[in-house]
N, CA, C and O atoms as CSV, one atom per row, in Angstrom:
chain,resi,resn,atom,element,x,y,z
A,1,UNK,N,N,0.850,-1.179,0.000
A,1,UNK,CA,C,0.000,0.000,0.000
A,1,UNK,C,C,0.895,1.240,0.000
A,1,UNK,O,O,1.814,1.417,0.800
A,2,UNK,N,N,0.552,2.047,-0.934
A,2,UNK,CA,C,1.094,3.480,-0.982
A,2,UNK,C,C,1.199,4.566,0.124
A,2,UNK,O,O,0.132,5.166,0.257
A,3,UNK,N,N,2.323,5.041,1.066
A,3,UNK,CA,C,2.045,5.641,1.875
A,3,UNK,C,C,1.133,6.570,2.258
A,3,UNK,O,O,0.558,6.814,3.318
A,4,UNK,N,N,1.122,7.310,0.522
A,4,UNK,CA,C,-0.033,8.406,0.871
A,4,UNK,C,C,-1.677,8.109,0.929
A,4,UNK,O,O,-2.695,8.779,1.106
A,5,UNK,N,N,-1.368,6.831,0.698
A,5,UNK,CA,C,-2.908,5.849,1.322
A,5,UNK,C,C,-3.336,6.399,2.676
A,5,UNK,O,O,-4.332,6.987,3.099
A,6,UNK,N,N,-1.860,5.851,3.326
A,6,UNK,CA,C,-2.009,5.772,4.233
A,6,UNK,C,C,-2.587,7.075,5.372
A,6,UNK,O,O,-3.591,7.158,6.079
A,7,UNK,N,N,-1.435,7.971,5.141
A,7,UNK,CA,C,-1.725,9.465,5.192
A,7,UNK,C,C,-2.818,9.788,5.139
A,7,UNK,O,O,-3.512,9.841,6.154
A,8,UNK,N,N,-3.355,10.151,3.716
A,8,UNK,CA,C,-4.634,10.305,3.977
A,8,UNK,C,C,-5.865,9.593,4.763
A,8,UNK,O,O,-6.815,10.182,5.278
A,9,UNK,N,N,-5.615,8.097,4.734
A,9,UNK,CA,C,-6.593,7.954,5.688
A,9,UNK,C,C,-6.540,8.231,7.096
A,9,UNK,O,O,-7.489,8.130,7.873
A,10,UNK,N,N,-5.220,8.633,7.409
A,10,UNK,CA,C,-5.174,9.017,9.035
A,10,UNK,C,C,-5.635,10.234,9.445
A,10,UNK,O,O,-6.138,10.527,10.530
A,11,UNK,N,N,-5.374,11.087,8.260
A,11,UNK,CA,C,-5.692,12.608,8.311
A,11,UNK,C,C,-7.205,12.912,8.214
A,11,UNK,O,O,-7.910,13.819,8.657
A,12,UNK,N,N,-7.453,11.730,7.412
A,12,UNK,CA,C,-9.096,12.438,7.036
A,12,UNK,C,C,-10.044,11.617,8.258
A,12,UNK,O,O,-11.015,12.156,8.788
A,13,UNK,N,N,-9.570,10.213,8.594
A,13,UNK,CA,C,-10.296,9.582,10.136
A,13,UNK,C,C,-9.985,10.985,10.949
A,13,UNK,O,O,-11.048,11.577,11.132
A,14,UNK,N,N,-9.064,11.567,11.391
A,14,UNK,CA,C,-8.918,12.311,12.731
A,14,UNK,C,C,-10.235,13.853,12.107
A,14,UNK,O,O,-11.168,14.355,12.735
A,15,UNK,N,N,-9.850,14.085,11.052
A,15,UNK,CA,C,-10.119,15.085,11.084
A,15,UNK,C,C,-11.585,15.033,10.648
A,15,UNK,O,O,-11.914,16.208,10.482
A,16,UNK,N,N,-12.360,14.435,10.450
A,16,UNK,CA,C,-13.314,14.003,10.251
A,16,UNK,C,C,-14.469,14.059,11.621
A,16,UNK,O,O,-15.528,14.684,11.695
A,17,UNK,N,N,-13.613,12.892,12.928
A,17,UNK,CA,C,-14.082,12.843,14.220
A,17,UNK,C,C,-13.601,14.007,14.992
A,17,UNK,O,O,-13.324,13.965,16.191
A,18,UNK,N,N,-13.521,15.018,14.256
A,18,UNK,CA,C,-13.302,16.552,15.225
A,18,UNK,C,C,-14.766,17.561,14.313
A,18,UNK,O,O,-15.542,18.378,14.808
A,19,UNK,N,N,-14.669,17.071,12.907
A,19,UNK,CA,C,-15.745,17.881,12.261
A,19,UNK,C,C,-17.306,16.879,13.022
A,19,UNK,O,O,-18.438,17.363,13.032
A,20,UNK,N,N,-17.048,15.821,13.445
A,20,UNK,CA,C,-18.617,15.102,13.898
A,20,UNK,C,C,-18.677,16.253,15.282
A,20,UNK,O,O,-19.460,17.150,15.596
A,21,UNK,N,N,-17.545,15.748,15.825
A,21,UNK,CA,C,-17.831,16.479,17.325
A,21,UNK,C,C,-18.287,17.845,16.971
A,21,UNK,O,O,-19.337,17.821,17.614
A,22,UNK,N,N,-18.273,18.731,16.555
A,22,UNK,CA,C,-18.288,19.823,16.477
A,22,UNK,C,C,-19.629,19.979,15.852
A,22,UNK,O,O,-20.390,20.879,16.208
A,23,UNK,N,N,-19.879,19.263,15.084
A,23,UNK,CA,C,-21.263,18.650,14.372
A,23,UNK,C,C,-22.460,18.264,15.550
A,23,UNK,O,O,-23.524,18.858,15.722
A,24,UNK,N,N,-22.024,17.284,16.168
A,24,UNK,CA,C,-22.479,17.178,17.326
A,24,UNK,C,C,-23.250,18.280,18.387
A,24,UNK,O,O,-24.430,18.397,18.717
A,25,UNK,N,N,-22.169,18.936,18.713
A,25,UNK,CA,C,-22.154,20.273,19.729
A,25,UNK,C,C,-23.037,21.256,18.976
A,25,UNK,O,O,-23.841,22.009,19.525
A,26,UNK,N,N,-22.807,21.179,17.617
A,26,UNK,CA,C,-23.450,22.931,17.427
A,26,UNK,C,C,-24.935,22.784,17.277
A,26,UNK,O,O,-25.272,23.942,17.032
A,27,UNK,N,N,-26.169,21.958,17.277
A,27,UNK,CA,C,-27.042,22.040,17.508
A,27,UNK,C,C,-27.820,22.284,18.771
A,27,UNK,O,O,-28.863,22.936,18.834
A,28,UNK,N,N,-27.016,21.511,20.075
A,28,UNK,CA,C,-26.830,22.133,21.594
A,28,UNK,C,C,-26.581,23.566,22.025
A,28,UNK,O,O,-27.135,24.156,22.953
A,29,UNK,N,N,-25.747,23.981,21.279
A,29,UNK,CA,C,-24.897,25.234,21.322
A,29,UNK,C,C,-26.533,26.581,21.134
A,29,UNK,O,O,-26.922,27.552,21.784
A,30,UNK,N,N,-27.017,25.831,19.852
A,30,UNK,CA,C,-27.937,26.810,19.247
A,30,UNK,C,C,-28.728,26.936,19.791
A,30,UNK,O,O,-29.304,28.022,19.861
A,31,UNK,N,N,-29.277,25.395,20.704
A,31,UNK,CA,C,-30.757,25.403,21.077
A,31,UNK,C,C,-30.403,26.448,22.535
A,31,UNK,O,O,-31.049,27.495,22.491
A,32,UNK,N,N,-29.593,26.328,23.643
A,32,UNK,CA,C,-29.064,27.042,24.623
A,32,UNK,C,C,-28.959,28.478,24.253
A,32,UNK,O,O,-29.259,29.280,25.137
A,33,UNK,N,N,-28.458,29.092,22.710
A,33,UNK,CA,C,-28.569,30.464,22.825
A,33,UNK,C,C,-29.896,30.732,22.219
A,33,UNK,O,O,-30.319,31.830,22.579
A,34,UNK,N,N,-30.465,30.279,21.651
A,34,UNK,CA,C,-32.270,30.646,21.523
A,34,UNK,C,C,-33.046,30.846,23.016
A,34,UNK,O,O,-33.685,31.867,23.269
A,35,UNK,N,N,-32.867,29.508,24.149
A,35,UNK,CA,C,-33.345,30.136,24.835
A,35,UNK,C,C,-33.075,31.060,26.120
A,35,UNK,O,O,-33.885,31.425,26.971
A,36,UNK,N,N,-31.354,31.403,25.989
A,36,UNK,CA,C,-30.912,31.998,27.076
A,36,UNK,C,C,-31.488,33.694,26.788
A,36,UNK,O,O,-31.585,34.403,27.789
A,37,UNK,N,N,-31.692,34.027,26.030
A,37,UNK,CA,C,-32.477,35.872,26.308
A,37,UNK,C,C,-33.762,35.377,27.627
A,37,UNK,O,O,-33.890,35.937,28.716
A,38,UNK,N,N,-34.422,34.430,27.213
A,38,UNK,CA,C,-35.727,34.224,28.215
A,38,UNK,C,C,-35.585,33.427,29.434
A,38,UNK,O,O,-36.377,33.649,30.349
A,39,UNK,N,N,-34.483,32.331,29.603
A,39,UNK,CA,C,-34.524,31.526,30.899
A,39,UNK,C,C,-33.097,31.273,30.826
A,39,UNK,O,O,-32.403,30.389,30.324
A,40,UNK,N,N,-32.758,32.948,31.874
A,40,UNK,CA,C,-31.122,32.557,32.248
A,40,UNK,C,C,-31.383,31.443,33.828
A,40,UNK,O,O,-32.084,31.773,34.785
A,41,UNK,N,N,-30.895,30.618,33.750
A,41,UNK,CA,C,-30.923,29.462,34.798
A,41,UNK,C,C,-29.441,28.682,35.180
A,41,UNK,O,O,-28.488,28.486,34.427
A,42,UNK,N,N,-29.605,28.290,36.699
A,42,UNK,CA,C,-28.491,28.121,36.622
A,42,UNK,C,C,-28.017,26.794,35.327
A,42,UNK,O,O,-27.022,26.851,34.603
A,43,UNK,N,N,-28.861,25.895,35.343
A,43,UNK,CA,C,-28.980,24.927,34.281
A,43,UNK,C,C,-28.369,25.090,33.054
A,43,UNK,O,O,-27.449,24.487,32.501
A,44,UNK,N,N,-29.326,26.381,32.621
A,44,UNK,CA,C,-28.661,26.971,31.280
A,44,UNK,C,C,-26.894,27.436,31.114
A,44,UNK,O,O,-25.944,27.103,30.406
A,45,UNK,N,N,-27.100,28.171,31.971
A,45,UNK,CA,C,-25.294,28.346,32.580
A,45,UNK,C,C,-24.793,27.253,32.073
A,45,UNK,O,O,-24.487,26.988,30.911
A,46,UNK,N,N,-24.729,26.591,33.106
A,46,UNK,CA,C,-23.964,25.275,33.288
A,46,UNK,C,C,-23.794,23.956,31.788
A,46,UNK,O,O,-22.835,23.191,31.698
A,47,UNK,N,N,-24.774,23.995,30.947
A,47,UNK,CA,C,-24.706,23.782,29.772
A,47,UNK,C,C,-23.681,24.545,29.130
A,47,UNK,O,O,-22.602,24.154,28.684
A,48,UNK,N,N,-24.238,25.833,29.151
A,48,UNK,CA,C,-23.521,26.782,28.306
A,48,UNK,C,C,-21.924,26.441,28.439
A,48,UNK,O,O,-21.172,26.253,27.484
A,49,UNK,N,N,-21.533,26.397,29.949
A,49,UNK,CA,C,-20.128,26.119,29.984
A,49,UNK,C,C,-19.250,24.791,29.531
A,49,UNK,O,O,-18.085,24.678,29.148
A,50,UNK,N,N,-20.267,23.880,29.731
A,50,UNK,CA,C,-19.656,22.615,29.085
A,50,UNK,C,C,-19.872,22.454,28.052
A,50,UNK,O,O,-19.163,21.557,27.595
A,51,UNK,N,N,-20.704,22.985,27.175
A,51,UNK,CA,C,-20.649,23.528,25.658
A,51,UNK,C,C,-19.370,23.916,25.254
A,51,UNK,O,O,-18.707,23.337,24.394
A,52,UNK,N,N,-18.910,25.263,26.117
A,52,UNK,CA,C,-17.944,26.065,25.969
A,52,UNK,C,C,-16.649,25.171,26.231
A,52,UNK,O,O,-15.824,25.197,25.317
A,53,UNK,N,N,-16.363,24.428,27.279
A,53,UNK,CA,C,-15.137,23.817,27.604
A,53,UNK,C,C,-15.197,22.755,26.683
A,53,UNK,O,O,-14.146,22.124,26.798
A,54,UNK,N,N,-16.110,22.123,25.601
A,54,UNK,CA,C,-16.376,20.637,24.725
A,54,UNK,C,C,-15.183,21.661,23.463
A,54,UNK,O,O,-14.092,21.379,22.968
A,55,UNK,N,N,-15.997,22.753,23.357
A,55,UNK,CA,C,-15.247,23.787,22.295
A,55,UNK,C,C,-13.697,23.962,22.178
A,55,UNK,O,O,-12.952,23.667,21.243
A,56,UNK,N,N,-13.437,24.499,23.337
A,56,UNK,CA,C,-12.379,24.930,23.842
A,56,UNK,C,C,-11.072,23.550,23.699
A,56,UNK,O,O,-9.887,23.662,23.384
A,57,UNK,N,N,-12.068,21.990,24.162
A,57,UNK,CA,C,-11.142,21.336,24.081
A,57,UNK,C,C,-10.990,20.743,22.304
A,57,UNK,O,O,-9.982,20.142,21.934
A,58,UNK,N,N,-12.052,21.014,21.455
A,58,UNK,CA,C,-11.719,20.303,20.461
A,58,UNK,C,C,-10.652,21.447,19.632
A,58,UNK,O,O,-9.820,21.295,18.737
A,59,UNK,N,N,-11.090,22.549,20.348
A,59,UNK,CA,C,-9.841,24.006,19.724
A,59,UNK,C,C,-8.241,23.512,19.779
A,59,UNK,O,O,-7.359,23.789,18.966
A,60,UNK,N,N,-8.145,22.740,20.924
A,60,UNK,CA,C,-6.944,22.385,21.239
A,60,UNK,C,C,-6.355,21.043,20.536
A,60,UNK,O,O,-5.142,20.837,20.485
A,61,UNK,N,N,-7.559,19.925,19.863
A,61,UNK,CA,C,-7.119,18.934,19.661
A,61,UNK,C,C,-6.727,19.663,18.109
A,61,UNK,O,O,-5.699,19.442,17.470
A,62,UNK,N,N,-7.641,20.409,17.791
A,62,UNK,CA,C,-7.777,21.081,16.433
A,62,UNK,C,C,-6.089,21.868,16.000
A,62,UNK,O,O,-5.418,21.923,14.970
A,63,UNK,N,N,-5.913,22.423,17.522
A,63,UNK,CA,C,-4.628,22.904,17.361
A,63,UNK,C,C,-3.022,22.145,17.253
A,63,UNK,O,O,-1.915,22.476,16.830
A,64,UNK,N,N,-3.727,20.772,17.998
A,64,UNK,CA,C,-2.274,20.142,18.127
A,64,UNK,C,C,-2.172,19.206,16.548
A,64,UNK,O,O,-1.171,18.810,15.951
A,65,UNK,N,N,-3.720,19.060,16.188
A,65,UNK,CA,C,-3.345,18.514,14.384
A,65,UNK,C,C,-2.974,19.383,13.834
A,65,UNK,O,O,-2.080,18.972,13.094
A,66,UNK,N,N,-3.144,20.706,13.685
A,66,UNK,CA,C,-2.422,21.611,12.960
A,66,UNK,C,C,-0.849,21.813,13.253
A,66,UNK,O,O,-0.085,21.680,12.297
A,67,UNK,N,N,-0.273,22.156,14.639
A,67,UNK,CA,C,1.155,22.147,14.722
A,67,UNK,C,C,1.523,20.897,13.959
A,67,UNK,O,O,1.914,21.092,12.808
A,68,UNK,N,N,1.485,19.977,14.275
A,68,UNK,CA,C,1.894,18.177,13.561
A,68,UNK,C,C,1.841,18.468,12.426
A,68,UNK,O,O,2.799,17.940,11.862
A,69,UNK,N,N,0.904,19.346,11.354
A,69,UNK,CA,C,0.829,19.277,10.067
A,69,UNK,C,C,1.788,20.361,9.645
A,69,UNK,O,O,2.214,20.257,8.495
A,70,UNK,N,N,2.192,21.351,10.342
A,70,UNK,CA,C,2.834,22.357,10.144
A,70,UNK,C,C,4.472,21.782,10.132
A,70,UNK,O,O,5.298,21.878,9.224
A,71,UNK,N,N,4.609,21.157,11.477
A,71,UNK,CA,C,5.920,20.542,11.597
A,71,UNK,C,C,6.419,19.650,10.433
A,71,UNK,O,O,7.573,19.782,10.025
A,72,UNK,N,N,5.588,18.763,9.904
A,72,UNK,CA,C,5.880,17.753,8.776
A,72,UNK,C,C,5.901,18.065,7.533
A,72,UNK,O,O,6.324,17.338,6.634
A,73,UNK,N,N,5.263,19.603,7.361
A,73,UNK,CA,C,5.676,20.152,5.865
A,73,UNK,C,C,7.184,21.030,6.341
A,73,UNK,O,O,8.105,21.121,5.530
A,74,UNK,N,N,7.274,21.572,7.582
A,74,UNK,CA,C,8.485,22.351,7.644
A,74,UNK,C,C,9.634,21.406,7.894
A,74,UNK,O,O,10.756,21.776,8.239
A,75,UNK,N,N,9.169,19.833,7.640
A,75,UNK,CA,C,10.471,18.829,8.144
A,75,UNK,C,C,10.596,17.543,6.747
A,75,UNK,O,O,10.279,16.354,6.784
A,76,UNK,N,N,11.253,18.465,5.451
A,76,UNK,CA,C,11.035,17.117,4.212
A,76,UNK,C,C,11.664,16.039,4.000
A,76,UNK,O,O,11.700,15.237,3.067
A,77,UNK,N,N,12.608,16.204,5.892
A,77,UNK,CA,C,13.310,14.915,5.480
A,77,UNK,C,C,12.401,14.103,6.057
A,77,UNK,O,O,12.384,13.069,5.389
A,78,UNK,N,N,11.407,14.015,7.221
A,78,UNK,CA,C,10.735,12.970,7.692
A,78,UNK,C,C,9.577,12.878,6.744
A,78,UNK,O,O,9.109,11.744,6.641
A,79,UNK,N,N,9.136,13.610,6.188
A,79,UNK,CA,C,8.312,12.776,4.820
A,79,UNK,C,C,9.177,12.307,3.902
A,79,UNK,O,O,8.859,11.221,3.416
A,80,UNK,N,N,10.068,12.746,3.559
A,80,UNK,CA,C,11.407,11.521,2.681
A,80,UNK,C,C,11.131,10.477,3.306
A,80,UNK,O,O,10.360,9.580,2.966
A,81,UNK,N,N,11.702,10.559,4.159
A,81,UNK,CA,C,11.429,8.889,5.318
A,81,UNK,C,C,10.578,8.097,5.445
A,81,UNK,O,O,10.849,6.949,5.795
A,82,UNK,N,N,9.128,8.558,5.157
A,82,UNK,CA,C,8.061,8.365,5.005
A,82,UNK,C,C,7.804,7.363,3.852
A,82,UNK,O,O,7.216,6.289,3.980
A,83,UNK,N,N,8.381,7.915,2.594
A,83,UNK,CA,C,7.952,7.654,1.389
A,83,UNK,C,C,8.913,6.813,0.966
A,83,UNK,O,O,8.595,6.259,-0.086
A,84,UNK,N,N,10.384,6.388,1.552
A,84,UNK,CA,C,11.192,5.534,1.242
A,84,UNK,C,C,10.950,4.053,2.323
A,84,UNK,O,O,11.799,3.164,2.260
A,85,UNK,N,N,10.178,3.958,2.935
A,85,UNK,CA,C,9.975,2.989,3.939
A,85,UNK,C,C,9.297,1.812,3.023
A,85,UNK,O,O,8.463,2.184,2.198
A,86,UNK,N,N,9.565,0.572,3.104
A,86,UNK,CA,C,9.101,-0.380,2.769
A,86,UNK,C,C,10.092,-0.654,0.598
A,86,UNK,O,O,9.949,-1.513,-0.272
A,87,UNK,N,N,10.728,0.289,0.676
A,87,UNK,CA,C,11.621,0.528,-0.370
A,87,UNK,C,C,12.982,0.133,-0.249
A,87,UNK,O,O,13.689,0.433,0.713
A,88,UNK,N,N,13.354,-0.559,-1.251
A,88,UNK,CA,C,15.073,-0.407,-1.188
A,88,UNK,C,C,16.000,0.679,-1.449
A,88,UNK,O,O,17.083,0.661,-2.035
A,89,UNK,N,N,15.150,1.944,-0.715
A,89,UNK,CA,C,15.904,3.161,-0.576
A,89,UNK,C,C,16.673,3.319,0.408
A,89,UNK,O,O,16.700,2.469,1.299
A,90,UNK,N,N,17.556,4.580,0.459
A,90,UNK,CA,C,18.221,5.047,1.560
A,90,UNK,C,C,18.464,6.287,1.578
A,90,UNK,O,O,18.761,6.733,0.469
A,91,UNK,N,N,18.451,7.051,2.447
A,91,UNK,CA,C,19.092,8.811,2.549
A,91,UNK,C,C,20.177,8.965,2.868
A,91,UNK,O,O,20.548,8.393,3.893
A,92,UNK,N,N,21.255,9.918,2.009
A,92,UNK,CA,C,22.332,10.273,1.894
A,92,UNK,C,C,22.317,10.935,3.207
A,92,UNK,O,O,21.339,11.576,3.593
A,93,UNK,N,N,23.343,10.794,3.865
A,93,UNK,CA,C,23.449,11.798,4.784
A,93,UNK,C,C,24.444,13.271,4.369
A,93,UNK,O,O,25.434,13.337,3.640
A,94,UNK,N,N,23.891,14.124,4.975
A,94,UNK,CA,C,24.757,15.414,4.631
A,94,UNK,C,C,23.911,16.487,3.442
A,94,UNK,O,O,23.812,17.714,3.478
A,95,UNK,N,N,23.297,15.376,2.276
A,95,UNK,CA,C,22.704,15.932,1.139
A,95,UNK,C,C,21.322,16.111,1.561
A,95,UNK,O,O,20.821,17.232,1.466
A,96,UNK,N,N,20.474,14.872,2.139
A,96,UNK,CA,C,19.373,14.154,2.253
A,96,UNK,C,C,18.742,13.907,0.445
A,96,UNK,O,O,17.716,14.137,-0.194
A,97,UNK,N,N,19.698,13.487,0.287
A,97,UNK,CA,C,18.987,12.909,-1.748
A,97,UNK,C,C,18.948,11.354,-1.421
A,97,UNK,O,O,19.635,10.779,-0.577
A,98,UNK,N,N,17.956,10.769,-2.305
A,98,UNK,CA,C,17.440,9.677,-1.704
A,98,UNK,C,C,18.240,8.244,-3.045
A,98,UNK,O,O,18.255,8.280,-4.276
A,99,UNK,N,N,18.672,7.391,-2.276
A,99,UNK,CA,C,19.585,6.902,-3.007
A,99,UNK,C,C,18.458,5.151,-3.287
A,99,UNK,O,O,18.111,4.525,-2.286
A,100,UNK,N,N,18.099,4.691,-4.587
A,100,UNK,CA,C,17.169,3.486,-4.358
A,100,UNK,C,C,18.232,2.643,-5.479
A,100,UNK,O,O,18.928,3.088,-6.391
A,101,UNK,N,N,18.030,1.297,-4.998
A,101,UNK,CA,C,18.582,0.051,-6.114
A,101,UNK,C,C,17.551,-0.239,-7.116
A,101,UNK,O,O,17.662,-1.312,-7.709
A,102,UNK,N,N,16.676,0.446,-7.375
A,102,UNK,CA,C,15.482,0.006,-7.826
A,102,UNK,C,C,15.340,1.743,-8.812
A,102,UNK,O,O,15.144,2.678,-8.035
A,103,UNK,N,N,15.403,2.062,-9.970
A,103,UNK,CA,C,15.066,3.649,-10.198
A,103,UNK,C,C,13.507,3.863,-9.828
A,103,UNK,O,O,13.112,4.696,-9.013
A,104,UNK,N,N,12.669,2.958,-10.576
A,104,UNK,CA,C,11.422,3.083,-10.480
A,104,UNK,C,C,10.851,3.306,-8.421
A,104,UNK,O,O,9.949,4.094,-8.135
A,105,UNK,N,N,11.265,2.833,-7.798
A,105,UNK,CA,C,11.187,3.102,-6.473
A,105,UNK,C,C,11.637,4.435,-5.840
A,105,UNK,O,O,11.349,4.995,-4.783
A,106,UNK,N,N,12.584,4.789,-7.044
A,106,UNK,CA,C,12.933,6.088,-6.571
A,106,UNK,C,C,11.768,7.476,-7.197
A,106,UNK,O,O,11.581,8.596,-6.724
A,107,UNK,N,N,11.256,6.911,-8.223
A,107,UNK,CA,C,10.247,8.277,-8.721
A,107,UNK,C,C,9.037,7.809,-8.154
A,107,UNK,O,O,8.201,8.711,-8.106
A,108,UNK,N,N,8.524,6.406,-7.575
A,108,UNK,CA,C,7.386,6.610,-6.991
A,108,UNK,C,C,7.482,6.852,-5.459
A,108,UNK,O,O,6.492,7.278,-4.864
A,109,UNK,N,N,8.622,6.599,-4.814
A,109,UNK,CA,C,8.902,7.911,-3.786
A,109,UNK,C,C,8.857,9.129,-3.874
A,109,UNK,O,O,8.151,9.727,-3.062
A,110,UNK,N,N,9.396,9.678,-4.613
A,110,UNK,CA,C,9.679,11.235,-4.827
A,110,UNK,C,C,7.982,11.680,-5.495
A,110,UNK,O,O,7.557,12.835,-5.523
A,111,UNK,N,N,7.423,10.784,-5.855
A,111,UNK,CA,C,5.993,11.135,-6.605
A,111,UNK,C,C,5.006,11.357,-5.201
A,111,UNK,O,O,4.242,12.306,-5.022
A,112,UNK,N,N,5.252,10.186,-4.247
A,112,UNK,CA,C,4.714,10.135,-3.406
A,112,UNK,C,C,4.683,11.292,-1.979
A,112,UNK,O,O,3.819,11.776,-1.248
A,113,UNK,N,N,6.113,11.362,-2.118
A,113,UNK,CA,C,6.698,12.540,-1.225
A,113,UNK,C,C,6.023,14.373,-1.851
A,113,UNK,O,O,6.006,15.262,-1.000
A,114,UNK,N,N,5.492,14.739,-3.447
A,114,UNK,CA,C,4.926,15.794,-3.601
A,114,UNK,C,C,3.372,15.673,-3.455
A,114,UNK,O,O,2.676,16.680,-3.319
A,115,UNK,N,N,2.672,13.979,-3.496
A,115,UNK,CA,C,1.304,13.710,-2.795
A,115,UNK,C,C,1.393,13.854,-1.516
A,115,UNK,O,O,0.549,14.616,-1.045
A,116,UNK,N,N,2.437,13.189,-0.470
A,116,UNK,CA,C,1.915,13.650,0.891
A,116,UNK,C,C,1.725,15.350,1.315
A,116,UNK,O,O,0.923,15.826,2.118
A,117,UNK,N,N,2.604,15.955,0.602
A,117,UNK,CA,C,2.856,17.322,1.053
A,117,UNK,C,C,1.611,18.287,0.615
A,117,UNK,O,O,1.106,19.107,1.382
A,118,UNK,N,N,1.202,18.072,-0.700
A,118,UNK,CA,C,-0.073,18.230,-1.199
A,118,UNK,C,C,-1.249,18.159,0.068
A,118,UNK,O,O,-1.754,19.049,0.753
A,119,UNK,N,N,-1.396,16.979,0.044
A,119,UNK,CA,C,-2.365,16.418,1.174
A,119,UNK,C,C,-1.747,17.041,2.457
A,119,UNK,O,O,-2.643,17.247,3.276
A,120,UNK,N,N,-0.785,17.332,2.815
A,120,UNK,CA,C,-0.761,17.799,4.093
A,120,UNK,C,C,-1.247,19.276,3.829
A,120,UNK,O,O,-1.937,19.591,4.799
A,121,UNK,N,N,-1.174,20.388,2.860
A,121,UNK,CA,C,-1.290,21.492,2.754
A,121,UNK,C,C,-3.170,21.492,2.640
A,121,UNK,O,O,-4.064,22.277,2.957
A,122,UNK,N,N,-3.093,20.227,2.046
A,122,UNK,CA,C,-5.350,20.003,1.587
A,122,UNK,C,C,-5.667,20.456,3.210
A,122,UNK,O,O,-5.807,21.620,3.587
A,123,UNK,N,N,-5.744,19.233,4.070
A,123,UNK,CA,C,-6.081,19.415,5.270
A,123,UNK,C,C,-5.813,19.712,6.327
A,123,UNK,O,O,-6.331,19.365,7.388
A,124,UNK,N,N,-4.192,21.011,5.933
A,124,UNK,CA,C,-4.266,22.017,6.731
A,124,UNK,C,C,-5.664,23.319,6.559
A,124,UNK,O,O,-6.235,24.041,7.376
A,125,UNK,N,N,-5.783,23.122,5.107
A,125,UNK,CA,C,-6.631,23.769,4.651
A,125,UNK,C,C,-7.871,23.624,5.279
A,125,UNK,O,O,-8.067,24.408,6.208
A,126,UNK,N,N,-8.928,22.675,4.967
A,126,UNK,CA,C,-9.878,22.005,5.839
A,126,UNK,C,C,-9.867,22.239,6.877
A,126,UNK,O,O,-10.956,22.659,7.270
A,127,UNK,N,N,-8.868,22.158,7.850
A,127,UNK,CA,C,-8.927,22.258,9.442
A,127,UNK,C,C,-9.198,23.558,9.456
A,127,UNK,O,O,-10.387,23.876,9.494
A,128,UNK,N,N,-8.411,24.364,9.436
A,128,UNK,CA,C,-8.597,25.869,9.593
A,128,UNK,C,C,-9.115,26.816,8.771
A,128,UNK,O,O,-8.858,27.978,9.084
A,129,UNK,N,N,-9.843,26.615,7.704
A,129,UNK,CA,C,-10.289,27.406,6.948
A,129,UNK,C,C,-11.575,27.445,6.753
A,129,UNK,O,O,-11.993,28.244,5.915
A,130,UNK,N,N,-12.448,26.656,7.426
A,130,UNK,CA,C,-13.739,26.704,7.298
A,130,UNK,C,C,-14.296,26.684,8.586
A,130,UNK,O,O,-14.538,25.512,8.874
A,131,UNK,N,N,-14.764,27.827,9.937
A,131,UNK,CA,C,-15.263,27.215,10.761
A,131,UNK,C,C,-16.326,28.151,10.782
A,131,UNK,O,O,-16.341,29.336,11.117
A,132,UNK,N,N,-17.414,27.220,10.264
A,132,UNK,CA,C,-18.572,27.894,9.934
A,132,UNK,C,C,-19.862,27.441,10.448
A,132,UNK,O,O,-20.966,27.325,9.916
A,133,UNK,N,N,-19.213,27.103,12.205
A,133,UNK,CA,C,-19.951,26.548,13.098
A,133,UNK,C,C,-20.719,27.696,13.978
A,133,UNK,O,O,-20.030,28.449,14.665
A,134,UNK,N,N,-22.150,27.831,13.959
A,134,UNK,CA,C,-22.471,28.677,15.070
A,134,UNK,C,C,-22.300,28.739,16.355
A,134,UNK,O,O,-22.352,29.660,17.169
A,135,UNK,N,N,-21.961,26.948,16.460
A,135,UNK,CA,C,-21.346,26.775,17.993
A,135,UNK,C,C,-19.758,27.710,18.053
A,135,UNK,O,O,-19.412,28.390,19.019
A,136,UNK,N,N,-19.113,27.564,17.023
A,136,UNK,CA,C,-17.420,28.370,17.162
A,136,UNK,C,C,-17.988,29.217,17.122
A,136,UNK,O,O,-17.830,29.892,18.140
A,137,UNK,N,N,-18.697,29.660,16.393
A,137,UNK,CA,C,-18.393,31.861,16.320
A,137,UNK,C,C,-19.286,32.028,17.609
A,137,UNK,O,O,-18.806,32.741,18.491
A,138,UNK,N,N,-20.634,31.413,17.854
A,138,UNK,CA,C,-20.794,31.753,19.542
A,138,UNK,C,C,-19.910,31.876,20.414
A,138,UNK,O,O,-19.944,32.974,20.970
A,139,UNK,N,N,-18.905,30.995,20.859
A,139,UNK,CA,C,-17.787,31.259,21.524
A,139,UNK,C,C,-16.587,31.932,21.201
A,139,UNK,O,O,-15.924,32.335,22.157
A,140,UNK,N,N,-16.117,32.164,19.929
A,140,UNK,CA,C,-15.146,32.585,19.953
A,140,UNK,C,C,-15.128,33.688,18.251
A,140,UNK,O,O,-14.124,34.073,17.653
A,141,UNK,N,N,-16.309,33.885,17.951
A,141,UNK,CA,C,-16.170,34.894,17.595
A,141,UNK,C,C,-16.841,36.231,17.980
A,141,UNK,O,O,-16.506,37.274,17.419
């Protein structure tokens, strides 16, 4: 199996079960600010806040997939590494140019290595570029 199989399916499972959660939450989110103008309670409160802290924590899981995605495009030797695994490749040290006994192993690495990076830039995209949750902009916009 092709690494960037792989990749992508890890990226799009995680990031997927952060868009449910959030999916989840923002119909709660809505029904609580419809009726908080008329029945501030402590109840309502207390929703409201674990609404708010459900938010707050998927902000953070949201944030630590983004550093990870940030780190692995700003690091091309560990996606080199990535894409030479299960290959009769090797990395030069000093250069990092990727040395294979095989040529064809070497361009569907290097093919593979401008798909992961691709895909890492897709669903950096996705994560942060669409939050067009009324539950997020209630809290944090």
């Amino acid at each position: 199996m092709a690494i960037n199989y792989v990749v992508e399916a890890a990226l799009l499972s995680r990031i997927q079960r952060l868009e449910q959660k959030l999916m989840d939450l923002e119909p709660r989110v809505q029904a609580l600010l419809e009726v908080l103008p008329n029945r501030l309670t402590a109840d309502i409160l207390e929703q409201l806040r674990l609404s708010k802290q459900t938010l707050v924590e998927l902000g953070s899981r949201a944030g630590a997939l983004k550093q990870m995605l940030l780190d692995l495009l700003e690091d091309p030797h560990e996606i080199r590494r990535m894409c030479i695994m299960g290959k009769n490749c090797t990395l030069v040290k000093g250069n990092e140019n990727m040395e294979c006994s095989v040529p064809l192993e070497k361009q569907i690495a290097e093919e593979e290595e401008e798909e992961i990076e691709m895909l890492l830039e897709n669903y950096l995209q996705r994560l942060f570029h669409n939050p067009n949750s009324s539950a997020y902009e209630a809290f944090f916009v």
